[in-house]
N, C-alpha and C positions, 0 to 999 in steps of 0.2 A: 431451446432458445439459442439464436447465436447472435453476437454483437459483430456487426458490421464495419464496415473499413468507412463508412461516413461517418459514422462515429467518433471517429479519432479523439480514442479516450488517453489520458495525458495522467500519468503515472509518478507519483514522488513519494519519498522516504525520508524517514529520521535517521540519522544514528543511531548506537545502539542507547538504549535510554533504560532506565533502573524500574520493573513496573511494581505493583502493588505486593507482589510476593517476593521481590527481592531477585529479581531472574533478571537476566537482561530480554527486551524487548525489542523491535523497530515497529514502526506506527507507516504503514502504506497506506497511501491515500491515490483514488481515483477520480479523476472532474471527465465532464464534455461537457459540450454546451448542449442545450436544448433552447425551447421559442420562448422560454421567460427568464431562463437563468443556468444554471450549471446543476448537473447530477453529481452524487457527490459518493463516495463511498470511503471508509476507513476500515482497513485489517487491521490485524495485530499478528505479527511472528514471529513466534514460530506456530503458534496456533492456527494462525488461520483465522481466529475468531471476526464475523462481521461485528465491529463494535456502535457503526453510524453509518448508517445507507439511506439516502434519499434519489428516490427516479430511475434507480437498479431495480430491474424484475427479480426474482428467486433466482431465475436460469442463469442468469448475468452474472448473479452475485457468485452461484456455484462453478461459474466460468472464470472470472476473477481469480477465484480461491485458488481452481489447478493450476491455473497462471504461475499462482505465488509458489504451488508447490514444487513446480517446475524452475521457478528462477530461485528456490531460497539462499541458495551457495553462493550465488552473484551477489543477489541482496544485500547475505549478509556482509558480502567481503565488500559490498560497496561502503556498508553503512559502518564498516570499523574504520573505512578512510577517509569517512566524514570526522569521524571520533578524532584522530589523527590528526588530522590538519588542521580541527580548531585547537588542538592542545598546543601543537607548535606555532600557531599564529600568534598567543600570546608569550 
């Protein structure tokens, strides 16, 4: 399966956020549109894990995944300066 350039799937993150075992986590999330509304997916990493996918084939989702395992260093250095700048905000 490969995801195409019409597709222009549209990619956002959390911060780093505290998950259910006490680890730090970031929550990726993937949209595009499609003819009724938006496909929608959510990771979890450093796992990888799909935790919510709607409108992603299997191949997508495992396309997604190497994505993430290819950008995790950026990711994660994005999502500690999300951490960051709301702590100095207030």
């Amino acid at each position: 399966m490969e995801i195409r350039d019409k597709d222009k799937i549209t990619m956002t993150h959390t911060g780093l956020l505290t998950g259910k075992n006490g680890k730090k986590v970031i929550h990726v999330c993937f949209e595009r549109k499609n003819q009724t509304g938006n496909d929608y997916a959510e990771i979890i990493l450093p796992s990888r894990k799909v935790v919510h996918a709607k409108g992603f084939e299997e191949g997508e989702l495992a396309q997604l995944q190497l994505y993430l395992k290819d950008q995790e260093k950026d990711i994660i250095k994005n999502a500690k300066q999300i951490n960051h700048d709301i702590i100095f905000k207030f």
